[in-house]
Structure formats: C-alpha cells, structure tokens
N, C-alpha and C positions, 0 to 999 in steps of 0.2 A: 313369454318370459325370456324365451332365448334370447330375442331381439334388444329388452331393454338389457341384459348381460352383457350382449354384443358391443353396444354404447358404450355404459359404460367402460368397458376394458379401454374401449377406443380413446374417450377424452383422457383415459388414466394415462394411456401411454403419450400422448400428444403434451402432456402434463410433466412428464418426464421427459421428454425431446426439448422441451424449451427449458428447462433446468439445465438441462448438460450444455445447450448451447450457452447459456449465462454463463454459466463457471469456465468454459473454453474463451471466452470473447476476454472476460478479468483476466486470464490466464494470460494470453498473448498477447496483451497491448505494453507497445513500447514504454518504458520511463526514460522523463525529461532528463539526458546527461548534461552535468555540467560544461561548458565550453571554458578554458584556460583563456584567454584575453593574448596573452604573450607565449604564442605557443615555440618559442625559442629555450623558454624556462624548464630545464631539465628535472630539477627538484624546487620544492616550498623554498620560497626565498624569505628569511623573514622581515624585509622589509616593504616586500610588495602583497598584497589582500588577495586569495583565490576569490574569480568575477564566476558567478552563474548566471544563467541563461536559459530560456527554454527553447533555444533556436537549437535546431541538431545540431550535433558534433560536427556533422561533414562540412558545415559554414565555417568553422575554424584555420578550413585550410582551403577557403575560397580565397580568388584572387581581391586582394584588398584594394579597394577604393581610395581617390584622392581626397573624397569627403570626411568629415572629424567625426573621430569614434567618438561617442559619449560614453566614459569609462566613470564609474561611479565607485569611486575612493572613501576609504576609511579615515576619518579623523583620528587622532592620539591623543593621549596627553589631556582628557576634560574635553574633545570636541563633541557637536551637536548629533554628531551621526553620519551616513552617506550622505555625499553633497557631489550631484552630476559635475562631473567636469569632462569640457571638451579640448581631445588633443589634437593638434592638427600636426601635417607635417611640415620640416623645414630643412630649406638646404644648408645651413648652416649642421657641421659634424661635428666640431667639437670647440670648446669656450675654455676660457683662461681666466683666472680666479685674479683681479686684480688686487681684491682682500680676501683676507679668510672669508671664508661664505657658507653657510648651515647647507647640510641637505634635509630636506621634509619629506614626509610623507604625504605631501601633498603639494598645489600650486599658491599658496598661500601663507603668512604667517601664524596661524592657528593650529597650522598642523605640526603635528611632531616633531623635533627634530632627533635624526639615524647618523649623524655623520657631520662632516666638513672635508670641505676644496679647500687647503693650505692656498693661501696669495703664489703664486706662481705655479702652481698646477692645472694640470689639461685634464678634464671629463671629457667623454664621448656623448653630445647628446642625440636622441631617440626621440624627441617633438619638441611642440613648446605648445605651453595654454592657448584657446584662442583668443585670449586679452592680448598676446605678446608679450606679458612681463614675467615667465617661467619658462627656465629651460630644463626637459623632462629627459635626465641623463642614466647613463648606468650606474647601478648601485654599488656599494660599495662590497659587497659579493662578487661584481660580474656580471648578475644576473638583469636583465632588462622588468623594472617593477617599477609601483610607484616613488621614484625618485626624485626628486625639484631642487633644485638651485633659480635665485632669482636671475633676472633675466636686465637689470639695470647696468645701463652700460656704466657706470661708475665703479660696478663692481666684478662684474662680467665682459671679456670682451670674444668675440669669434678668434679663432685661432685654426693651427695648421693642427696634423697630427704631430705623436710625441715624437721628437727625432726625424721631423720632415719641415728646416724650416723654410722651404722655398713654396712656392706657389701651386698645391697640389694640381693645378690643371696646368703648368707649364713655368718660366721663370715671366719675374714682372718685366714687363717691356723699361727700359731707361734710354734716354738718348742725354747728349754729351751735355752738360752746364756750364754755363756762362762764365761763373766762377771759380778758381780750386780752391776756396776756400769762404766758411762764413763766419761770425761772431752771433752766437744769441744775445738779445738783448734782456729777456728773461729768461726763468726756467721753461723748459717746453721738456717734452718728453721722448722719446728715442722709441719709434716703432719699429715690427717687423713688416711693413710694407705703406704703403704710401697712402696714406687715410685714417683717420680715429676710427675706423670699423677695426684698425688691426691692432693685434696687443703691443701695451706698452710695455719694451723692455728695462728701460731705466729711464733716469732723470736725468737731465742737458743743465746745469746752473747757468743763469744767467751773467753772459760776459766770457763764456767760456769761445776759442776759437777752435772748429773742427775742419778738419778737410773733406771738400766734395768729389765725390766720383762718379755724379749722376746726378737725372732730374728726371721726375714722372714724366710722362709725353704731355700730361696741361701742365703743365709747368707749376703746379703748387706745389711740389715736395720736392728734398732734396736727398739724396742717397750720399750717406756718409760711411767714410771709416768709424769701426769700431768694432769690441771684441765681444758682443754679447750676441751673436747670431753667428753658425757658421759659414752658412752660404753668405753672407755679408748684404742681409737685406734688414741695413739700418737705415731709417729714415726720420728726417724731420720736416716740421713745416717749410715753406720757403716763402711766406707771408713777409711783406717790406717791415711789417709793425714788428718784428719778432725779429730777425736776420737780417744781417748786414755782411756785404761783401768784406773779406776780410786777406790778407796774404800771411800765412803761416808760418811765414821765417822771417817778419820781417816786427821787428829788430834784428838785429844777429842771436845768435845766444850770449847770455851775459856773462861779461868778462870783469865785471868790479868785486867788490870788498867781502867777501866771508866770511865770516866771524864764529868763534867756536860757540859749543852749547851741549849742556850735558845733557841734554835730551837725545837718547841713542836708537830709538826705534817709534815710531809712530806706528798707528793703524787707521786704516780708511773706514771712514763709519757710513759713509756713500762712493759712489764712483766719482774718481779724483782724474782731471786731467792733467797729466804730467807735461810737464811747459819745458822750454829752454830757456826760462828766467825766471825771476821773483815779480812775477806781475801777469796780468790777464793778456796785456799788450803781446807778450810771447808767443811763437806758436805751440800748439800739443804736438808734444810727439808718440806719447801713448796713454796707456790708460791703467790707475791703477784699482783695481774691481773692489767693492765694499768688500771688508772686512779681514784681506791679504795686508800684512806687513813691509813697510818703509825702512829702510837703514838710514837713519840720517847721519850727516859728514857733515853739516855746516847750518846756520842760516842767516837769515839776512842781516842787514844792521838796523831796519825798522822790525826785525824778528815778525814780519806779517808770512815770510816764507822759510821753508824745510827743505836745503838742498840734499838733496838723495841719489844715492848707490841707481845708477842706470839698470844697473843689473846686479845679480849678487857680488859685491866686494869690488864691483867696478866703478869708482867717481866718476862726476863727469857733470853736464849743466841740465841735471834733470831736478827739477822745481815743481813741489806741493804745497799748497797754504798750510798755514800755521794757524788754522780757522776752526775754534771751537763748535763740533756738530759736524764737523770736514773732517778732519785729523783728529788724532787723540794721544799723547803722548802716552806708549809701553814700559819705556826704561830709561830712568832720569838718575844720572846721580847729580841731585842738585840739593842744597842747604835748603832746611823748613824756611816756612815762609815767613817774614819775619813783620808782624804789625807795623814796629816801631811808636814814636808818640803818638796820640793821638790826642784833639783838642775838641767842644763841643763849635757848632758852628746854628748861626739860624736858618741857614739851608735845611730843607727839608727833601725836597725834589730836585734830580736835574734831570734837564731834558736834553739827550743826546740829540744833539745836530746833525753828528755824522755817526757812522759805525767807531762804537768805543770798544776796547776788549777790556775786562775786565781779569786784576791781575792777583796775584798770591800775593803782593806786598804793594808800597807806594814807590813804583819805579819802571822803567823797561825792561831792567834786567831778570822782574819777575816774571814766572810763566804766565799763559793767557790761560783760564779758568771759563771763560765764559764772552758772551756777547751784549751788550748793548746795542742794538740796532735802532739806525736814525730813524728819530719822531718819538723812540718810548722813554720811559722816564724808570730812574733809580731812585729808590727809599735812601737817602742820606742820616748814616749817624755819628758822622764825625770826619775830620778835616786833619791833616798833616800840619804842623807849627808854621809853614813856610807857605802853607795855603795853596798848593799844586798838587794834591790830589786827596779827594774825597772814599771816604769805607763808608760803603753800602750795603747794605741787606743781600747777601750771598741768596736768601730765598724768603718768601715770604715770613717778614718775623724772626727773621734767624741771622742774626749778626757774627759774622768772621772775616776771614782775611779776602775781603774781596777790595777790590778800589779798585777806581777808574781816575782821569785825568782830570782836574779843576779847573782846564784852563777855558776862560770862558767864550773861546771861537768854537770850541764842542761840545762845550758840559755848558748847557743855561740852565741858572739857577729857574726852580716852575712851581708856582702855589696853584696844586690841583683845586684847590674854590673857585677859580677863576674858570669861566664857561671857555670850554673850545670846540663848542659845537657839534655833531652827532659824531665826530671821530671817536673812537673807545680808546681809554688814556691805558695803558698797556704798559705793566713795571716787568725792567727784567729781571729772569733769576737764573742763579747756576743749574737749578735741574734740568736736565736734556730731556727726561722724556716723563710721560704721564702714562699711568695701565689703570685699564677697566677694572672696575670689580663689579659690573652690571655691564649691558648695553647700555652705550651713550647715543646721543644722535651729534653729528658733526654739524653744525651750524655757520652759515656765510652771513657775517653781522654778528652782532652783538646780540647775544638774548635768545630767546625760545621762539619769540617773534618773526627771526628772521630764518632765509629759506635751506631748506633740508640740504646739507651737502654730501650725507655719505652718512658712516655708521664706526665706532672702533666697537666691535663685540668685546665681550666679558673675555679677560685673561689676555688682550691683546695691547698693545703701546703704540704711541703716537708723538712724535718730537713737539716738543715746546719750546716754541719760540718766547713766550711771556705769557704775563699775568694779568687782568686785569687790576684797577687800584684796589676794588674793592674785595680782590681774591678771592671775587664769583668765580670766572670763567679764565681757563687755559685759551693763551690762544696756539693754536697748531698751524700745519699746512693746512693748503685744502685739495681734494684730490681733484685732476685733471692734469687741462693743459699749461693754467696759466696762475701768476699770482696774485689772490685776492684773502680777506681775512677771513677765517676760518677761529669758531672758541665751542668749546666742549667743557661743560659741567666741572668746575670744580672743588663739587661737592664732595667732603670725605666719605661719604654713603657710599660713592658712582665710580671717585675717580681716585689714585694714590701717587704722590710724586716719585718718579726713580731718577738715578743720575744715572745709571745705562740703559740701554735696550734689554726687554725682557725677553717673555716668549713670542 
C-alpha cells in the first residue's frame, strides 16, 4: 500500500511541475511591438498611417538599405483599403510646383487629397514611387508620412533649396558666348540653370531681345540678364529655331513723336521687358516684374506702346506695349466710350490677318480692350456709316462697345460654312481669363480627342486667348516650352469667364 501512495504522490507532483512551467513559459514570451516606418516622426502625424510589423523593434533602427521599402498606405476618401506601394530612393531633394498641385495620401489619384504645393513653391522630397511618377515629400506638419505630389514634369520640376539658388554642389560652369545679345523668336521660358530638368522662372515673349552673359559648356543654353534669380542663374535655350543673334542698342533709343494720353498708370499682368523704343527692334534695358506698376508720360502715335517713368518720377525712353493681357490700364481719365452710329452690314465674320486690337469706340483715339490675333475670327453686329470699322461681340453673345478696323488688308470678311480644314476657327473675346469650378483637363488640339496637356484644378484661372465658334472650348496657353494650341472645356458646369486674374 505504501508503494502505490508513493506513486501516486509522485505523478501528482510531476503533474504540478508542468502546470507551473505552462503559466511561466505564457508569462514570458515576448509581444510583437509595433515598428514606426519613419522613425524621425516625433508625435502621430495626421496625415501619415501608424505601419505594424512583427519584425522587432531593434530593425527600426537598422542601417537601412538601398532596396524599396514596400510601405503599405491607407487609402481616404471611398478607397479599397491598403494597397503595397514601393518607395525607392532619389537624389533629387526638393521640386517646384510649376501649378498648384494636390498633396495625397498616397502615390496616386485615388487617394486623399491633405493639402496643396501653391505653383511656385519648393517641397522637400523623401522618395518617389517606384513607377517614377510620385514624389513622396514632407507633409504639411513637417513630419515625414505618407505625402505625394505628382511627379509629371509639366507640373513638377527638380529645384534647389529655398533661398539657395545656385547649384547646391558648386556654381554651374559658363564659359564666354558668341553673342551679347539674342532675340526670341517665340515664347520660351527663363530657367534657373541650363536644362528643362530646372525650374522655370518666367516666361521670355517671343520677339523679345535679352542680353547674354554666358553659355553652358555644350553650347545649348544661354545665360541671361534678369531679375528673377539672385545668383543670376537665368537661362534660355540657345536652339537656332528659337534665338537669334541680336545687338541690344541697336537702334538708338527713340527720339520721334510722343503724344499725350490720359492713361496715367498701367500694371504688368506678366513680365514686361522695358525697351528704349516703341517696338521689339529696341533693346531691354530692364524688367518690369508681373503685377508692379508703370507711370505712364506719353505714348506712341500708333498707341501700340506706353512710354514710362525710368524710375519713380524720372522720364526718359523707357518703353512697354500697350498690349492687352501685357499691360492693363490703372488710371485713365479719359471720356466713356462712345458707340457712335451704327448701321447693319451682311458681314457676319472677320478674319483677322494680322494682330487687330480691339477698341472702346470706332477710332485710334479709343483705348485698346482687347485682342484679335491673326488667323481668328470676330462675330460682327454692325458696321460704322463710313464702312471703316466694324462692332463685334465684346464676348460670346454679348454685344458693346468693342470694334475693330474694316479695312480689308486686315479685317477679311469670313462665312464660317466654308470648310478650312482641321484648323479650330477660334472667335475673339474681351475676357482675359477663364476659372475652374471642377478639374478641367488642358487639351493640345481641339476636342477631348486630342493629347493631355496639363490640368487647371477647381478655383484656379487660366488666360484666354479665344473661343471656339461654337463656344465649346476656351482656347488658353499651353504649358511648356513652346507655342502650340491648347482648349479647355467651356462648359458652364467646369468652366466660368473672368476679365481678371482670380485666385
């Protein structure tokens, strides 16, 4: 009897030995901590998703690899859920908003949008997808999360840091050019370094003449005077199809005829180059920057230019056009516009030959309103007794004091039935600019047909150049280097006419 007591007690206690080691073993085993992804991020950001992981903590602060994290982001806004995405790294530090531009919460259009890059602002980017077509920057906290701006160079471009515009690894190499000076033959656009990799600072009009102070070492680009870089790293193309050697004083400055005009102030609605005559043929001798104020003293006797104050209250032969969408008349004291008679005519259309300006009344002496530019065509509703100038439709459907000249070396009479082949017939109007009230898409050609050029987001504006006949489609710039036709929706749902610039 002893013996079987002895047993048992024994398996009892062996019974109890492995119970306590159970409850010891649950007791001590580690739990999976989550790992932080950006372990720079001080506090919950809330634009970036805390990442888990069952990899230990101490991998957090391993030395990281040049291979792409596969970081697994949160969709907003109705998306499908986490969707892997890999970020790789890139030497490019920071990008320039060529437009407004959404930030997402993600590398795609689907996801969220937390924010906007204002068109001339610098982000710091932190990767880019490994498509290339997102760049994954700091958020708008500070904090390094999931952040995206697109990565299309039409709307993005590489850039310096803020307040460093020279070459953050040293200055760009220049050696001496051929020329001291060039003429654009179209618009091209003014970098800060010698290549479309670098952001564009403004727009060069074509016909304008700059002075050169340099030339890349392959000899494509040209380093110019201008005020929109400190370190003076302006550049343009140096392409023979675009630039033409040109000498910068040569006319002299102009010493003919001045004529008064109650137009007392002007403002630049782009960057104007200040000439020493009333003509492109002059040279620049500076520059005057969108949206700063003009003194006008005088202008021309064809009134195509605004001679202006050199400097505050000082005369002298400095020359701006008098080019509606250029200038813009601040302070006029001048008599309303005056119709005068008007008779019916069976003109219906003209088609401008040349650059027509369109005026406040039937004469020179009226202000310029607006543009007709050659090849488009005016809605006519009526004709002057003397048959020398024509009132046309100031905007689509909207008849006032607008006219242009009858004479027919520039105004041809045009019956839109008549086929002119896939060119889009394009009527002008006085309004300067069109604003979103949706995303538009910016179209090259005519129609939905043709290819993608860019974007105007909701609440933003776009200059309009004309209409089409059938007052579908605005036509606008297009964005880039060069000029080609560009038309965006002008639909009242998408699109709204303004005569100024909005937001």
């Amino acid at each position: 009897m002893s013996r079987q007591w002895i047993a048992i007690g024994l398996a009892g206690l062996m019974l109890l030995l492995a119970a306590q080691a159970c409850t010891l073993s649950s007791e001590t085993q580690p739990t999976p901590q989550p790992v932080v992804l950006n372990p720079g991020q001080v506090s919950p950001s809330p634009f970036a998703t805390a990442q888990a992981s069952a990899t230990p903590a101490a991998t957090a602060t391993s030395t990281p690899t040049p291979r792409p994290t596969s970081t697994p982001l949160q969709t907003t806004g109705g998306g499908t859920g986490a969707q892997p995405v890999s970020v790789v790294p890139t030497s490019v530090q920071y990008i320039m908003a060529q437009q407004t531009v959404r930030i997402r919460t993600g590398p795609g259009t689907g996801f969220g949008v937390i924010g906007q890059v204002m068109a001339g602002q610098i982000a710091a980017v932190t990767g880019i997808s490994s498509n290339g077509q997102w760049w994954r920057v700091v958020c708008p906290d500070g904090s390094v999360g999931n952040c995206w701006v697109t990565a299309d160079p039409l709307l993005t471009q590489p850039a310096y840091a803020p307040g460093q515009p020279g070459n953050p690894g040293g200055s760009i190499p220049v050696v001496p050019a051929p020329v001291p000076a060039v003429r654009v033959l179209a618009d091209v656009r003014i970098r800060n370094g010698p290549g479309t990799q670098y952001a564009a600072l403004a727009l060069l009009s074509g016909g304008q003449v700059v002075r050169v102070t340099g030339m890349s070492v392959d000899g494509q680009w040209y380093r110019i005077e201008c005020t929109h870089d400190a370190a003076g790293n302006c550049w343009i193309t140096a392409a023979g199809s675009v630039t033409q050697p040109a000498n910068p004083y040569e006319p002299p400055p102009y010493a003919g005829p001045v004529l008064n005009t109650p137009i007392r102030t002007i403002i630049a609605l782009q960057d104007v180059t200040v000439r020493t005559g009333p003509g492109i043929e002059y040279g620049g001798v500076s520059v005057l920057p969108a949206g700063q104020i003009g003194y006008v003293n005088g202008i021309s006797p064809d009134r195509l230019w605004y001679r202006v104050d050199c400097a505050p209250n000082m005369a002298g032969a400095c020359w701006v056009p008098a080019q509606p969408g250029v200038t813009e008349p601040r302070d006029i004291d001048s008599p309303p516009p005056d119709s005068g008679p008007v008779v019916d005519t069976p003109v219906r259309y003209a088609k401008a030959l040349a650059d027509i300006y369109i005026r406040s009344g039937p004469g020179t002496q009226y202000q310029a309103v607006g543009l007709v530019a050659a090849g488009q065509l005016a809605r006519v509703n009526g004709i002057t007794p003397d048959q020398l100038w024509y009132r046309i439709d100031c905007a689509p459907n909207v008849t006032g004091n607008c006219w242009i000249t009858a004479a027919p070396s520039v105004a041809e009479p045009f019956d839109p039935s008549t086929p002119t082949g896939s060119t889009p017939m394009v009527v002008a109007t006085t309004m300067n600019y069109v604003q979103a009230k949706a995303d538009v898409t910016i179209y090259v050609g005519l129609g939905s047909g043709g290819n993608v050029a860019g974007t105007v987001f909701a609440g933003q504006t776009a200059r309009v150049l004309g209409i089409t006949i059938d007052h579908a489609w605005w036509q606008v710039p297009c964005p880039g280097d060069g000029p080609t036709q560009c038309f965006v929706s002008a639909d009242p749902a998408l699109t709204e006419p303004k005569t100024g610039p909005g937001i």
